[in-house]
GUDO-393048 format. One record per residue: residue number from 1; x, y, z of N, C-alpha, C in turn. Coordinates in Angstrom, 3 decimals, m for minus. Layout:
REM GUDO-393048
rec resi = NUM	n.xx = X	n.yy = Y	n.zz = Z	ca.xx = X	ca.yy = Y	ca.zz = Z	c.xx = X	c.yy = Y	c.zz = Z
...
This chain:
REM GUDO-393048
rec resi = 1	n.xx = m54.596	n.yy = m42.920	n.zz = m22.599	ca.xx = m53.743	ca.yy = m41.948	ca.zz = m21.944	c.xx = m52.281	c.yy = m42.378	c.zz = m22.099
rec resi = 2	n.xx = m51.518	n.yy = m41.529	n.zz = m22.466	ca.xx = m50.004	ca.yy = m41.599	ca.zz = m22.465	c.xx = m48.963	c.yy = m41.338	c.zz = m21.146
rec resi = 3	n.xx = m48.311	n.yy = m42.577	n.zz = m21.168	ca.xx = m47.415	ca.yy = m42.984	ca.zz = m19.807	c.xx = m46.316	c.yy = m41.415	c.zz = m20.348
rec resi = 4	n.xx = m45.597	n.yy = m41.580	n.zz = m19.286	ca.xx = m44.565	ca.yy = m39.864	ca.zz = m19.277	c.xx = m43.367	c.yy = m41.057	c.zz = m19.911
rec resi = 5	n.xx = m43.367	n.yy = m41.853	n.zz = m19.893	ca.xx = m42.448	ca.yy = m42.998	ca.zz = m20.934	c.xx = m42.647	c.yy = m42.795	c.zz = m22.883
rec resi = 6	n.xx = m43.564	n.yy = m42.629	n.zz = m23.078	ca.xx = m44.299	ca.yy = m42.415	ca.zz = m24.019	c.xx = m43.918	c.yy = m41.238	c.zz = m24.509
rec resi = 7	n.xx = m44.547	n.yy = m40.231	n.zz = m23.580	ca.xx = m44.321	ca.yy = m38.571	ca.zz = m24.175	c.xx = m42.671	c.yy = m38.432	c.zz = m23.787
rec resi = 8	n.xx = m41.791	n.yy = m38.816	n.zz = m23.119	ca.xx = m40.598	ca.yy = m38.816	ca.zz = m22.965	c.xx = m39.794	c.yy = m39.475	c.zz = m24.294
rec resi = 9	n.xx = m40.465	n.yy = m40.508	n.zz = m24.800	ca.xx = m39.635	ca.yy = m40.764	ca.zz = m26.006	c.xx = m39.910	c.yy = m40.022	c.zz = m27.133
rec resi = 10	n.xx = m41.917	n.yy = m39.548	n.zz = m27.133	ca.xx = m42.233	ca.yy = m38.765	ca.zz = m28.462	c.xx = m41.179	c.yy = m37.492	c.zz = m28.291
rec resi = 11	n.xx = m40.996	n.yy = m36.524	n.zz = m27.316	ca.xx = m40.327	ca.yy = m35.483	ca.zz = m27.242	c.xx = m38.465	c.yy = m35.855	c.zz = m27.333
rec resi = 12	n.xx = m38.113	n.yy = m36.831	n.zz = m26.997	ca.xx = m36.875	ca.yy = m37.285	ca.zz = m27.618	c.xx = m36.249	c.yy = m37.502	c.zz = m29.286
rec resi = 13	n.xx = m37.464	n.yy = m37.796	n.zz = m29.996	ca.xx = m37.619	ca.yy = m38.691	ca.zz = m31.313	c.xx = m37.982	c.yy = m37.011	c.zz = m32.030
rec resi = 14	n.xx = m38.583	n.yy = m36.158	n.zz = m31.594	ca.xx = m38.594	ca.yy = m34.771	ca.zz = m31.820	c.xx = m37.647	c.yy = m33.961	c.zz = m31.656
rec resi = 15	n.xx = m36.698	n.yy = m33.587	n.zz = m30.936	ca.xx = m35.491	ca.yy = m33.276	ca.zz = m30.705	c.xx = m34.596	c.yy = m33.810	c.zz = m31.899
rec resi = 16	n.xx = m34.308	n.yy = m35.110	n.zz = m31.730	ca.xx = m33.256	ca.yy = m35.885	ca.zz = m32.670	c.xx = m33.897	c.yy = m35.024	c.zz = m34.091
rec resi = 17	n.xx = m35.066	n.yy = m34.979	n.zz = m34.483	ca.xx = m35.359	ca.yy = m34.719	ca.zz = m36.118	c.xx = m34.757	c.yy = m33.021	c.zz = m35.906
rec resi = 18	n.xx = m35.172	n.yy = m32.253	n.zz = m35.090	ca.xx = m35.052	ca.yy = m31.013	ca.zz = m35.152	c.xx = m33.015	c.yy = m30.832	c.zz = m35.172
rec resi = 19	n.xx = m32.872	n.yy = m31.236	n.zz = m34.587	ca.xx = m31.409	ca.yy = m31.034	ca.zz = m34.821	c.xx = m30.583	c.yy = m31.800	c.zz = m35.925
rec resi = 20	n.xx = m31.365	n.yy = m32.511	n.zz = m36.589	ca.xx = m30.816	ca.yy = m33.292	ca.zz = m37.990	c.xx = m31.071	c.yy = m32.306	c.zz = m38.764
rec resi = 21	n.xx = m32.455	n.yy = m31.920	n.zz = m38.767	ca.xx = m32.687	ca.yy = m30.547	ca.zz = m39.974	c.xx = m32.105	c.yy = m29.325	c.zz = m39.521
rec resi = 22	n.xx = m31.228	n.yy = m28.891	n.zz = m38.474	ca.xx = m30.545	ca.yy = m27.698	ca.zz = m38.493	c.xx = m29.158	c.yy = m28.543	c.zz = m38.953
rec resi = 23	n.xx = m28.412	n.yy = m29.728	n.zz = m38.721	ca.xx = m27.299	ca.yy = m30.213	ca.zz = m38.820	c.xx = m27.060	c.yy = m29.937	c.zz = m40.377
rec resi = 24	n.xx = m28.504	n.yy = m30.350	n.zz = m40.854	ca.xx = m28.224	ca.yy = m30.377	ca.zz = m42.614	c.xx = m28.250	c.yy = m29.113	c.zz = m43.584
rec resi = 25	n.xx = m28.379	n.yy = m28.379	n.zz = m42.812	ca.xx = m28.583	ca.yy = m27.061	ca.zz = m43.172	c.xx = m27.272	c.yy = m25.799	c.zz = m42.619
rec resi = 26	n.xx = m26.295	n.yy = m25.638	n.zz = m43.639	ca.xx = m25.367	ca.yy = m24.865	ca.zz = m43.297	c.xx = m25.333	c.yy = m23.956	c.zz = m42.784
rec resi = 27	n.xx = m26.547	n.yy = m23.147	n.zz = m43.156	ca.xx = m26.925	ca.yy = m21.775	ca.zz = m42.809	c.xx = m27.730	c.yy = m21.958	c.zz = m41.369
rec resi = 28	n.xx = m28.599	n.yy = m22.557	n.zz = m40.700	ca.xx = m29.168	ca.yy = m22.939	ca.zz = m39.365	c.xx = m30.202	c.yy = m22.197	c.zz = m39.473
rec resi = 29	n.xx = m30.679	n.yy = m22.019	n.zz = m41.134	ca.xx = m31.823	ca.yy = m21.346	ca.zz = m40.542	c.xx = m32.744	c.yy = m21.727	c.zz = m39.392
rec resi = 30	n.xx = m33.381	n.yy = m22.750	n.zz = m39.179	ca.xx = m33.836	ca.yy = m23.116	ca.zz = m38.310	c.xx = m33.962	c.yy = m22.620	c.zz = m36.834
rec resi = 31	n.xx = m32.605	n.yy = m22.811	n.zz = m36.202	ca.xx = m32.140	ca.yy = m21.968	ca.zz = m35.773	c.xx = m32.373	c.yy = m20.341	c.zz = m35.603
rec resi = 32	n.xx = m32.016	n.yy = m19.795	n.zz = m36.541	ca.xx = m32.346	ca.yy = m18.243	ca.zz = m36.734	c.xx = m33.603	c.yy = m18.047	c.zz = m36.552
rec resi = 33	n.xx = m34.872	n.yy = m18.568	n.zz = m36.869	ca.xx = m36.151	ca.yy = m19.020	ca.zz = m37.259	c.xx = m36.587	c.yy = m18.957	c.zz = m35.494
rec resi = 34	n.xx = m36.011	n.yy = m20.055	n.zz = m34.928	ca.xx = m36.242	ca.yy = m20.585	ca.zz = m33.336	c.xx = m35.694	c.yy = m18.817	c.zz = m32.520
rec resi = 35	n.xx = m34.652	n.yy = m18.144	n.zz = m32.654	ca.xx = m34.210	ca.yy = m17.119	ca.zz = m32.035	c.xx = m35.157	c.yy = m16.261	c.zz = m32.614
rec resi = 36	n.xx = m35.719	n.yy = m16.210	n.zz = m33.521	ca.xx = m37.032	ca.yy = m14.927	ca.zz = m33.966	c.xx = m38.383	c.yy = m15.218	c.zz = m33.058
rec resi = 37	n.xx = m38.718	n.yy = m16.487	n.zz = m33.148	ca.xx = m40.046	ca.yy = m16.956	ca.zz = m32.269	c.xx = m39.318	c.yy = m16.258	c.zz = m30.778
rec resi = 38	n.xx = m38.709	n.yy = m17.007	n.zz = m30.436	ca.xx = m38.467	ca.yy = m16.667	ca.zz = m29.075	c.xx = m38.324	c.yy = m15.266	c.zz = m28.633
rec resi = 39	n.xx = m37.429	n.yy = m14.123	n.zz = m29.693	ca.xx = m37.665	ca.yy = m13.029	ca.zz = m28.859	c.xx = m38.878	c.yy = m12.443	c.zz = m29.483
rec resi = 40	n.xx = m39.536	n.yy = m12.890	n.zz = m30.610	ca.xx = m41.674	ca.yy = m12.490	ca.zz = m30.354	c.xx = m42.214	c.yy = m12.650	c.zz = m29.249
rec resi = 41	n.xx = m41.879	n.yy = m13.825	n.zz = m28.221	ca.xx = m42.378	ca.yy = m14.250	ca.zz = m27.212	c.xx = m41.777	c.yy = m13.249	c.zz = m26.029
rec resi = 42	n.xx = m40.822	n.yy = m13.095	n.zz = m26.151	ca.xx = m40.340	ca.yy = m12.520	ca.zz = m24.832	c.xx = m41.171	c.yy = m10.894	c.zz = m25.379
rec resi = 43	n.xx = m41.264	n.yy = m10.483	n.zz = m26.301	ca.xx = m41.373	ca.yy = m9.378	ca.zz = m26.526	c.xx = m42.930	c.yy = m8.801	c.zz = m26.018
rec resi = 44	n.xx = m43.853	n.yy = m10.450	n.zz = m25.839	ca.xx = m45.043	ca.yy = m10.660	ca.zz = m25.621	c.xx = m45.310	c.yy = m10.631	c.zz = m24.243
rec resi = 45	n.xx = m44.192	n.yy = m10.982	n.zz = m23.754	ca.xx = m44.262	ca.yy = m11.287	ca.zz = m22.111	c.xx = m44.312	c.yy = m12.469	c.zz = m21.701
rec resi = 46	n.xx = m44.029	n.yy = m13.731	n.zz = m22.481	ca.xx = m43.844	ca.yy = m15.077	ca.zz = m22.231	c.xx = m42.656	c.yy = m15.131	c.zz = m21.510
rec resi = 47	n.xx = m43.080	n.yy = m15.304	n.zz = m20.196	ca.xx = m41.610	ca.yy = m15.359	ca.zz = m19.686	c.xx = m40.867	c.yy = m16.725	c.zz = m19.609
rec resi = 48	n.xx = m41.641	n.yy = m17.684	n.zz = m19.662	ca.xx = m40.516	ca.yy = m19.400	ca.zz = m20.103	c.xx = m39.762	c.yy = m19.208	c.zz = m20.929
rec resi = 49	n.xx = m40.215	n.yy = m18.087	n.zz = m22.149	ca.xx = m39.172	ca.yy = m18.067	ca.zz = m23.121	c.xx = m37.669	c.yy = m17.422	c.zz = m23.211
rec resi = 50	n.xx = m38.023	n.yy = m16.477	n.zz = m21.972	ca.xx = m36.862	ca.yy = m15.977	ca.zz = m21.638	c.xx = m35.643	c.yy = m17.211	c.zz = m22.064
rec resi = 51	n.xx = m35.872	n.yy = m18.394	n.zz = m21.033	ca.xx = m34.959	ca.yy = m19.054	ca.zz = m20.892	c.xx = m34.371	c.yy = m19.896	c.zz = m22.024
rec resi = 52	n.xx = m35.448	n.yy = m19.868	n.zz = m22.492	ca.xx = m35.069	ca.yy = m20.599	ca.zz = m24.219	c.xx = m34.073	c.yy = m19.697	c.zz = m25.034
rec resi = 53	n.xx = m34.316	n.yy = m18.185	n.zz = m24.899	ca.xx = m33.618	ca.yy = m17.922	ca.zz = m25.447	c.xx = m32.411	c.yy = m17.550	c.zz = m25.173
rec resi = 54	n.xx = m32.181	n.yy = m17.420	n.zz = m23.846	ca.xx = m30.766	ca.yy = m17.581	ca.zz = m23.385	c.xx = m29.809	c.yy = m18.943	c.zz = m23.680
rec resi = 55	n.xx = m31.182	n.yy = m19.998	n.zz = m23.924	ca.xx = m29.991	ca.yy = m21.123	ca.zz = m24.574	c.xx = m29.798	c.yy = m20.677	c.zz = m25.730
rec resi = 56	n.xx = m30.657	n.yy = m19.958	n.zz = m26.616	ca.xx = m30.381	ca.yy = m20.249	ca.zz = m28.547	c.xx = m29.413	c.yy = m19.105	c.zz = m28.451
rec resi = 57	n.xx = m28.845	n.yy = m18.031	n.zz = m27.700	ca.xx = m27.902	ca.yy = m17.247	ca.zz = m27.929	c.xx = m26.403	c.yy = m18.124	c.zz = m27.902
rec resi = 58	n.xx = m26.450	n.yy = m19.649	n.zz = m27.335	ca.xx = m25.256	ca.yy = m20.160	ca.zz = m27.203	c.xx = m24.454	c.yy = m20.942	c.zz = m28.754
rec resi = 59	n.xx = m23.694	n.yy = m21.124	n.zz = m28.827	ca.xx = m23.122	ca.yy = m21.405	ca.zz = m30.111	c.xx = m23.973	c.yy = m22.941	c.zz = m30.637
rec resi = 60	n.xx = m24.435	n.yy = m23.112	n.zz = m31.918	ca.xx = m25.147	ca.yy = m24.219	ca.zz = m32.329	c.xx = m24.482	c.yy = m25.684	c.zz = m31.300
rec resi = 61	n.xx = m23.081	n.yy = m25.910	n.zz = m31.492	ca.xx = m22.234	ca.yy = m26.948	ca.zz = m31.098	c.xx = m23.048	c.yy = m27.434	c.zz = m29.657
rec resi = 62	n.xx = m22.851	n.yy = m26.165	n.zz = m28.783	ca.xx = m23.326	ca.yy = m26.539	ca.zz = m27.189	c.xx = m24.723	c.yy = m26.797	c.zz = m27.017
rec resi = 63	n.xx = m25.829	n.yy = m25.378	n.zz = m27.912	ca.xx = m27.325	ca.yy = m25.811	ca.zz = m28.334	c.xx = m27.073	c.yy = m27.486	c.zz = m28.425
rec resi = 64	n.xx = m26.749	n.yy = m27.967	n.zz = m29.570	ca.xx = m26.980	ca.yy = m29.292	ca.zz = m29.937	c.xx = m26.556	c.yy = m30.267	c.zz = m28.824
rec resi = 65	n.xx = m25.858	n.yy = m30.249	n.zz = m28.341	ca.xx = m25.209	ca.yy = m31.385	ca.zz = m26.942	c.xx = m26.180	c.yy = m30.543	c.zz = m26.041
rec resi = 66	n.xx = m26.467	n.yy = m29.751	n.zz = m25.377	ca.xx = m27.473	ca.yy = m29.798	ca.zz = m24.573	c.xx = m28.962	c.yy = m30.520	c.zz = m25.018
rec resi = 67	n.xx = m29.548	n.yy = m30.111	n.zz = m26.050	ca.xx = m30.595	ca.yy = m30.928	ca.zz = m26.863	c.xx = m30.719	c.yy = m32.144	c.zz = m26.581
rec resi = 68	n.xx = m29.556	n.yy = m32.753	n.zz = m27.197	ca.xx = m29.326	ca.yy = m34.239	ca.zz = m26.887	c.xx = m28.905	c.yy = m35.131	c.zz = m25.681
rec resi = 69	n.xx = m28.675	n.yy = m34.131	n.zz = m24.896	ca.xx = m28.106	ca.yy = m34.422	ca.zz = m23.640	c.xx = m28.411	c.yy = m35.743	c.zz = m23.051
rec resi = 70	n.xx = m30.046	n.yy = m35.866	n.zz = m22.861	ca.xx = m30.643	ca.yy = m37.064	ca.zz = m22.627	c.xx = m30.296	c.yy = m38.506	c.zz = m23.074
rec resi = 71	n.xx = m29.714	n.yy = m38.554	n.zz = m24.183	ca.xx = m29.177	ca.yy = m39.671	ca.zz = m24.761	c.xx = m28.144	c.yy = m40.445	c.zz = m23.814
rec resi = 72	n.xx = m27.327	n.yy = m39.544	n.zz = m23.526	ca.xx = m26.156	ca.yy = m40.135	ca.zz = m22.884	c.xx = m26.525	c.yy = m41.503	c.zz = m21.496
């Protein structure tokens, strides 16, 4: 069984890659990609996603420092 230490760093170490592969990518597809899932979901009635996608409407810059936030 995995300590919340554990899944707290796997989901950290996941973050960091996901925002390296939108960083390296001019265009963000990724990004664009993440704002399509999300309003499928809302469109589904997932309502957690609501909130996701009220973050991906924010400019990549702030997306990314919120993402990483945890680091600090």
């Amino acid at each position: 069984m995995r300590t919340h230490q554990e899944i707290d760093r796997r989901s950290l170490e996941m973050v960091r890659r996901i925002v390296a592969k939108i960083d390296a990518d001019p265009e963000r597809r990724g990004l664009a990609h993440a704002k399509s899932v999300c309003n499928r979901w809302v469109a589904q009635g997932i309502v957690s996603a609501r909130e996701w996608l009220s973050l991906l409407e924010k400019p990549w810059e702030e997306i990314r420092a919120i993402l990483l936030e945890r680091e600090r």
